[in-house]
KEPAGU-24567 format. One record per atom (N, C-alpha, C): residue number from 0; residue in three letters; chain; atom name; x, y, z. Coordinates in nm, 3 decimals. Each point is the difference from the previous one (the first is absolute). Last residue first. Layout:
<torgus>
+-------+------+--------+------+---------+---------+---------+
: lokol : paza : kedren : firo :       u :       v :       w :
+-------+------+--------+------+---------+---------+---------+
:   NUM :  ALA :      A :   CA :       X :       Y :       Z :
...
+-------+------+--------+------+---------+---------+---------+
</torgus>
This chain:
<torgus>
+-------+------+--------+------+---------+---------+---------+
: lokol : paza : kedren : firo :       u :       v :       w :
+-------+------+--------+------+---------+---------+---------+
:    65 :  UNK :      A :    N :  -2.316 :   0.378 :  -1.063 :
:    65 :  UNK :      A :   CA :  -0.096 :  -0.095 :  -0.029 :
:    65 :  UNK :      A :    C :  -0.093 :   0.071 :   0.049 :
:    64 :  UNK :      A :    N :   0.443 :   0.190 :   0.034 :
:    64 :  UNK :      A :   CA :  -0.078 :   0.029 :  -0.068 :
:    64 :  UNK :      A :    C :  -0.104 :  -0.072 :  -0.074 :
:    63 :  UNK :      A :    N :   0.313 :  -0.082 :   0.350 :
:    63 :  UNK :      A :   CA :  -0.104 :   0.060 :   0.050 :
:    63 :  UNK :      A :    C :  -0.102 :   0.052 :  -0.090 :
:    62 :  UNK :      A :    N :   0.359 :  -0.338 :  -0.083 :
:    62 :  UNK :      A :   CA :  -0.155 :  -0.035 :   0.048 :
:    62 :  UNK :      A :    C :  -0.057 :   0.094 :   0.057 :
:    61 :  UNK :      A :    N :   0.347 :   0.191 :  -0.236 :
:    61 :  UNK :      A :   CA :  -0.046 :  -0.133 :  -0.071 :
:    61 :  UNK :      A :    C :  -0.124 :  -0.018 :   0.087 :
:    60 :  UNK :      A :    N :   0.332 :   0.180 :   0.235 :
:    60 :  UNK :      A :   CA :  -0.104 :   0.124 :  -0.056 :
:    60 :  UNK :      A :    C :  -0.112 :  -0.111 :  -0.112 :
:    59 :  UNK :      A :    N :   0.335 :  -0.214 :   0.279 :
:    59 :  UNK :      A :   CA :  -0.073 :   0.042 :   0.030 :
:    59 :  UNK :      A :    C :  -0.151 :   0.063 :  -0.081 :
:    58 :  UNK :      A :    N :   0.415 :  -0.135 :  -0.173 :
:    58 :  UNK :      A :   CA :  -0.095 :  -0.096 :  -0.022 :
:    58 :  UNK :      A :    C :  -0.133 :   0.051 :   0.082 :
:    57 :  UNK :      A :    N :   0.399 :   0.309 :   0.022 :
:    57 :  UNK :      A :   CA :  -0.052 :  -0.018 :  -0.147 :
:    57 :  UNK :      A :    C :  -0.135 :  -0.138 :  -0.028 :
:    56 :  UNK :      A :    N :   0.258 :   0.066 :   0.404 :
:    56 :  UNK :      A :   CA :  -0.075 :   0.091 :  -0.033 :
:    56 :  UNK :      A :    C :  -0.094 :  -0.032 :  -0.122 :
:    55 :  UNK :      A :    N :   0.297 :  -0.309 :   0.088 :
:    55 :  UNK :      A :   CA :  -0.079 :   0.026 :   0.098 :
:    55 :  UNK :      A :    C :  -0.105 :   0.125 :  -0.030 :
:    54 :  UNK :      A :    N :   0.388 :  -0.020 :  -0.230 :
:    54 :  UNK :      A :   CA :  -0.045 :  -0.132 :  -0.019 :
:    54 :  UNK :      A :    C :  -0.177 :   0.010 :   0.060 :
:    53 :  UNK :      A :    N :   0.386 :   0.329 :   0.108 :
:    53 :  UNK :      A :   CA :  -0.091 :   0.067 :  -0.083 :
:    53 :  UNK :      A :    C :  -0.085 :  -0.161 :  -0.023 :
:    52 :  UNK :      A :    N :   0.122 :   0.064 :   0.435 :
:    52 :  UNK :      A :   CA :   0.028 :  -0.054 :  -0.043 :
:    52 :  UNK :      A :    C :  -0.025 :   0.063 :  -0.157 :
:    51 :  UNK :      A :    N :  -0.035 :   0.147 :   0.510 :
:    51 :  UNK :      A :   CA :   0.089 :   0.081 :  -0.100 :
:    51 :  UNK :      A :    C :   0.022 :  -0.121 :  -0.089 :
:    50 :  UNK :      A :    N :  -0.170 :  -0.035 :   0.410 :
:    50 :  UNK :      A :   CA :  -0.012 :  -0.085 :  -0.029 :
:    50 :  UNK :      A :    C :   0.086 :   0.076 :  -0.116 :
:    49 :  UNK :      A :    N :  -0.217 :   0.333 :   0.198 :
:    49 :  UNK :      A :   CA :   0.041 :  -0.145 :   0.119 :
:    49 :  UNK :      A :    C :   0.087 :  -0.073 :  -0.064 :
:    48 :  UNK :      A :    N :  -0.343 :   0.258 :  -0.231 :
:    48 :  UNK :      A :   CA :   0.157 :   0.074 :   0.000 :
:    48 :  UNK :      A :    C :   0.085 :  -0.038 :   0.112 :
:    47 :  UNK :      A :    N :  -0.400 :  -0.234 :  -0.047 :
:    47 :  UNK :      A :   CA :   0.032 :   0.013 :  -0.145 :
:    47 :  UNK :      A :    C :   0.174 :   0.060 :  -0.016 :
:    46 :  UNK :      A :    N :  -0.362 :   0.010 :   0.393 :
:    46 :  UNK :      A :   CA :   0.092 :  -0.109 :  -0.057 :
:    46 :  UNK :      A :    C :   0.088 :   0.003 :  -0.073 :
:    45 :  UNK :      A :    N :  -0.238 :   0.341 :   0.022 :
:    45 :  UNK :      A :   CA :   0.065 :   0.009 :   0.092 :
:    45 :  UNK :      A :    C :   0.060 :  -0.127 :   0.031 :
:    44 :  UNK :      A :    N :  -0.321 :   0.025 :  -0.315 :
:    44 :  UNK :      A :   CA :   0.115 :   0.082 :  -0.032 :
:    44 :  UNK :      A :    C :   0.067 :   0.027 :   0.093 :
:    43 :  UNK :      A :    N :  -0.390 :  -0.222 :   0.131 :
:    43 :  UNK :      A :   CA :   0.074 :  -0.050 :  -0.080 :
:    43 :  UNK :      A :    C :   0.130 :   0.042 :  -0.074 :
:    42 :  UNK :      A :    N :  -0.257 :   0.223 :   0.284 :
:    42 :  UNK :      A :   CA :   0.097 :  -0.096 :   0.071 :
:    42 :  UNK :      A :    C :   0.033 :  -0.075 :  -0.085 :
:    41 :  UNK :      A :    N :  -0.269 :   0.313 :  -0.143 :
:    41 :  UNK :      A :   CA :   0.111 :   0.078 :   0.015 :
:    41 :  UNK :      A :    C :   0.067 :  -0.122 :   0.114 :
:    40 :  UNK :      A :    N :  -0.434 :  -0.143 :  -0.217 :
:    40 :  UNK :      A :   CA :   0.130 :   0.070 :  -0.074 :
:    40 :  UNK :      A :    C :   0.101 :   0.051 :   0.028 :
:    39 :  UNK :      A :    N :  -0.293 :  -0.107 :   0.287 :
:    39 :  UNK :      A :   CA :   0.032 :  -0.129 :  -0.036 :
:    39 :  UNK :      A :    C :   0.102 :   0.059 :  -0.079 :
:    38 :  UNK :      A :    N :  -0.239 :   0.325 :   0.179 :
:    38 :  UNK :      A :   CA :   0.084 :  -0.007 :   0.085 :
:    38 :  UNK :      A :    C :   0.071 :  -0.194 :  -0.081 :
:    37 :  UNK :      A :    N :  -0.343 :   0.208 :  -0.248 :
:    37 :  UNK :      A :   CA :   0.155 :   0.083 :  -0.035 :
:    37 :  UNK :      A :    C :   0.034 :  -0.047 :   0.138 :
:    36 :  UNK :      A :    N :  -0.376 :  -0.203 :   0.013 :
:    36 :  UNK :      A :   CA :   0.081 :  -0.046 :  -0.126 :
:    36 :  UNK :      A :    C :   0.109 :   0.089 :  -0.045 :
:    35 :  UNK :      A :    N :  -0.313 :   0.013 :   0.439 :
:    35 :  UNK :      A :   CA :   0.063 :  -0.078 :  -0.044 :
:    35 :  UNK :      A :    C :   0.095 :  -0.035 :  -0.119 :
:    34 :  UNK :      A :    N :  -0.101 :   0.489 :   0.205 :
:    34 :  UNK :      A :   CA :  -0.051 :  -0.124 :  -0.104 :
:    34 :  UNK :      A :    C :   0.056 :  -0.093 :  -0.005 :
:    33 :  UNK :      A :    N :  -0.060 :   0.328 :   0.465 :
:    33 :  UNK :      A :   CA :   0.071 :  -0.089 :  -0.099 :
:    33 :  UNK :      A :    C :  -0.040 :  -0.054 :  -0.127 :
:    32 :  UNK :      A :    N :  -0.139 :   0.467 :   0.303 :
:    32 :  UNK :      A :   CA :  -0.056 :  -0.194 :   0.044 :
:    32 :  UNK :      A :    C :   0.092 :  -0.051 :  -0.140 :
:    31 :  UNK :      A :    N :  -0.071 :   0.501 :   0.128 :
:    31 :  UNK :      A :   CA :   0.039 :  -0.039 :   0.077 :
:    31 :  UNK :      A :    C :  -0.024 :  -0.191 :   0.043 :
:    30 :  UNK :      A :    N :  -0.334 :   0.271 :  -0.333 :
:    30 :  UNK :      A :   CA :   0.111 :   0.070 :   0.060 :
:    30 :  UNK :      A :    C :   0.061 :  -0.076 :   0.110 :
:    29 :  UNK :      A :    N :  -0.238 :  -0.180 :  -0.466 :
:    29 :  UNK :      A :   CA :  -0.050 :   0.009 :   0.147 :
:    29 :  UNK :      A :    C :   0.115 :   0.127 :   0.103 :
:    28 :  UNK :      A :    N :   0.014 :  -0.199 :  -0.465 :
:    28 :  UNK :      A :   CA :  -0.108 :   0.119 :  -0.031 :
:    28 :  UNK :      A :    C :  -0.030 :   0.052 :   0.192 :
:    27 :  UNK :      A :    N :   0.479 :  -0.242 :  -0.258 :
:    27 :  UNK :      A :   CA :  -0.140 :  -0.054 :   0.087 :
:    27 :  UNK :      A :    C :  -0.111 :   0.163 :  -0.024 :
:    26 :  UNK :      A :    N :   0.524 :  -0.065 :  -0.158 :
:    26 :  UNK :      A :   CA :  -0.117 :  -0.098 :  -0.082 :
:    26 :  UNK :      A :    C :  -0.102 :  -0.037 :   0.092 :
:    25 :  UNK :      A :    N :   0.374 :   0.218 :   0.328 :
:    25 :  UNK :      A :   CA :  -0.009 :  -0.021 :  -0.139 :
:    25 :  UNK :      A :    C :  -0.123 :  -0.117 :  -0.083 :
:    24 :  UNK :      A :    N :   0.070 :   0.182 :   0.524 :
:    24 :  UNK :      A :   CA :  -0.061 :   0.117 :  -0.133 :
:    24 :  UNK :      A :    C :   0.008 :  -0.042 :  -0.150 :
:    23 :  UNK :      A :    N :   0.204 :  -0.237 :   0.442 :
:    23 :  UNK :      A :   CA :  -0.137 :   0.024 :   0.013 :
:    23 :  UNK :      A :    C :  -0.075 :   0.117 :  -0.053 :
:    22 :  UNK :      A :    N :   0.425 :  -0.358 :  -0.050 :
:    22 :  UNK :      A :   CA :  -0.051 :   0.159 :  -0.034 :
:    22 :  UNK :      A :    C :  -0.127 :  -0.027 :   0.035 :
:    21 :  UNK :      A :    N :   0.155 :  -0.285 :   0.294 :
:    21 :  UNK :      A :   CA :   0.050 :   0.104 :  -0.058 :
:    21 :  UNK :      A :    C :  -0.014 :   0.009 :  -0.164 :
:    20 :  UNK :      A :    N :  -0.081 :  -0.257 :   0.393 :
:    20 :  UNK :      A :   CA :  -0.155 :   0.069 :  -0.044 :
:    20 :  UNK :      A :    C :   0.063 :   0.090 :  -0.070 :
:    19 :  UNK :      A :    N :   0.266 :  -0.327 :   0.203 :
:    19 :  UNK :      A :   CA :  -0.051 :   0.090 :   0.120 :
:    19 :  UNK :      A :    C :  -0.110 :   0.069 :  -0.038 :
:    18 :  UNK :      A :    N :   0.268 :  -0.275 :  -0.275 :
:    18 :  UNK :      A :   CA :  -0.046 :  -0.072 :   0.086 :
:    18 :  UNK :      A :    C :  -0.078 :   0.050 :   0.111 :
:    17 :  UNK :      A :    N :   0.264 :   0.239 :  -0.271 :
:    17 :  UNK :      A :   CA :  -0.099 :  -0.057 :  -0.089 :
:    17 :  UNK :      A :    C :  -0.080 :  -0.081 :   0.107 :
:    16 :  UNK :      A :    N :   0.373 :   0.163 :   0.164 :
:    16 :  UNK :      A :   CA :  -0.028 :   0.072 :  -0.033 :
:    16 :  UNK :      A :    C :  -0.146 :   0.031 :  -0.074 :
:    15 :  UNK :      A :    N :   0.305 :  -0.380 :   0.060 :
:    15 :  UNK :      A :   CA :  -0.085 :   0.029 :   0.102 :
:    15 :  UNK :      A :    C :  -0.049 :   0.124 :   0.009 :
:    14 :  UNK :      A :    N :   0.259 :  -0.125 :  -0.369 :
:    14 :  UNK :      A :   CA :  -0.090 :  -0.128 :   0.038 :
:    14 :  UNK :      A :    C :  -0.101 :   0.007 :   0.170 :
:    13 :  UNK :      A :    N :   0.415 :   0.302 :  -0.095 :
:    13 :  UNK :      A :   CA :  -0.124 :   0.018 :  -0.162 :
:    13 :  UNK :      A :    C :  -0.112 :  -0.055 :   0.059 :
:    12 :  UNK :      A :    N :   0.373 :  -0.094 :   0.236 :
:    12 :  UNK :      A :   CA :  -0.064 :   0.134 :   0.089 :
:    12 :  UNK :      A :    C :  -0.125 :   0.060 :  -0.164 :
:    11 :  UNK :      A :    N :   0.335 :  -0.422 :  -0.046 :
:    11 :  UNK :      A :   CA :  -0.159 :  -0.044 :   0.092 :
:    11 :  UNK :      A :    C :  -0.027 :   0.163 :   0.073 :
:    10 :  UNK :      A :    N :   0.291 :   0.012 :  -0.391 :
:    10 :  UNK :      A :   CA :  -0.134 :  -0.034 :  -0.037 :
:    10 :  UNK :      A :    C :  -0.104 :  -0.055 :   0.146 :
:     9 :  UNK :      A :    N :   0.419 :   0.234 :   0.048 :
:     9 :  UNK :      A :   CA :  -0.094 :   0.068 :  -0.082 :
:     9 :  UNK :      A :    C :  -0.142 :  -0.064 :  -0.065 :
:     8 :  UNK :      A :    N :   0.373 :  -0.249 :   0.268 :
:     8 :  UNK :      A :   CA :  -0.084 :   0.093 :   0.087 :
:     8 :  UNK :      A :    C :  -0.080 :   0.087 :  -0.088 :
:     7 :  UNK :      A :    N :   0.257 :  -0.310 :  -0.214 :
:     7 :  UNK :      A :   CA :  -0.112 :  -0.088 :   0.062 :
:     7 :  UNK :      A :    C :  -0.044 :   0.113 :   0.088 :
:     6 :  UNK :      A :    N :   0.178 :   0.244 :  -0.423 :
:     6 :  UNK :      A :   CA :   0.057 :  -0.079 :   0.120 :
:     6 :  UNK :      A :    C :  -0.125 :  -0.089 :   0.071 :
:     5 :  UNK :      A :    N :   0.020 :   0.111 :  -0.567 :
:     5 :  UNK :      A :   CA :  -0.045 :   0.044 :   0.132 :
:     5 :  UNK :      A :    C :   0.063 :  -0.043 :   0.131 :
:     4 :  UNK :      A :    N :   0.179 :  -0.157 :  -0.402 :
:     4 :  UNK :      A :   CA :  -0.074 :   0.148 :  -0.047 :
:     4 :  UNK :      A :    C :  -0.067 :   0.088 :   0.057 :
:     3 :  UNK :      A :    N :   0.336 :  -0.475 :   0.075 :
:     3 :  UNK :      A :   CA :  -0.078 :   0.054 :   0.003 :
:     3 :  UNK :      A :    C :  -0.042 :   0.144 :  -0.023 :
:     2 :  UNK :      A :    N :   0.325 :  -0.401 :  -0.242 :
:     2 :  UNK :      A :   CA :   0.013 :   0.098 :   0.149 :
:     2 :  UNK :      A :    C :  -0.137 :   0.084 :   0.002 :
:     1 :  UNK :      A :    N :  -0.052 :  -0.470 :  -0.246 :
:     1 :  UNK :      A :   CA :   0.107 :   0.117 :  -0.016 :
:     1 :  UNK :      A :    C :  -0.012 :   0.090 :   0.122 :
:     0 :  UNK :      A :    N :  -0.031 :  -0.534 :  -0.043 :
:     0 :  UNK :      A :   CA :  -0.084 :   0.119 :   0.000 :
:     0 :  UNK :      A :    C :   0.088 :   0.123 :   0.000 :
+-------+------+--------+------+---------+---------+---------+
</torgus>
């Protein structure tokens, strides 16, 4: 695996960040409450730059775009 693109502390202070209700303003109509599906999205890419694989990535995006 290649050297990482994110540190293990940048992504678990990301990952809980999210985990806490965070953004509680983006892609929702509601004020102050999480969308499930951009907080998925943005941990997924927070994986993503974890892991710093282009392989990986690149297959990623593939099945996201099903």
């Amino acid at each position: 695996m290649n050297e990482p693109g994110l540190s293990r502390e940048m992504l678990l202070e990301n990952l809980r960040w999210l985990a806490a209700g965070n953004p509680a303003y983006a892609g929702t109509d509601e004020e102050e409450r999480q969308n499930p599906e951009v907080a998925r999205l943005m941990a997924e890419d927070f994986l993503l730059s974890y892991v710093d694989d282009r392989e990986i990535t690149d297959l990623f995006a593939r099945v996201r775009e099903r």
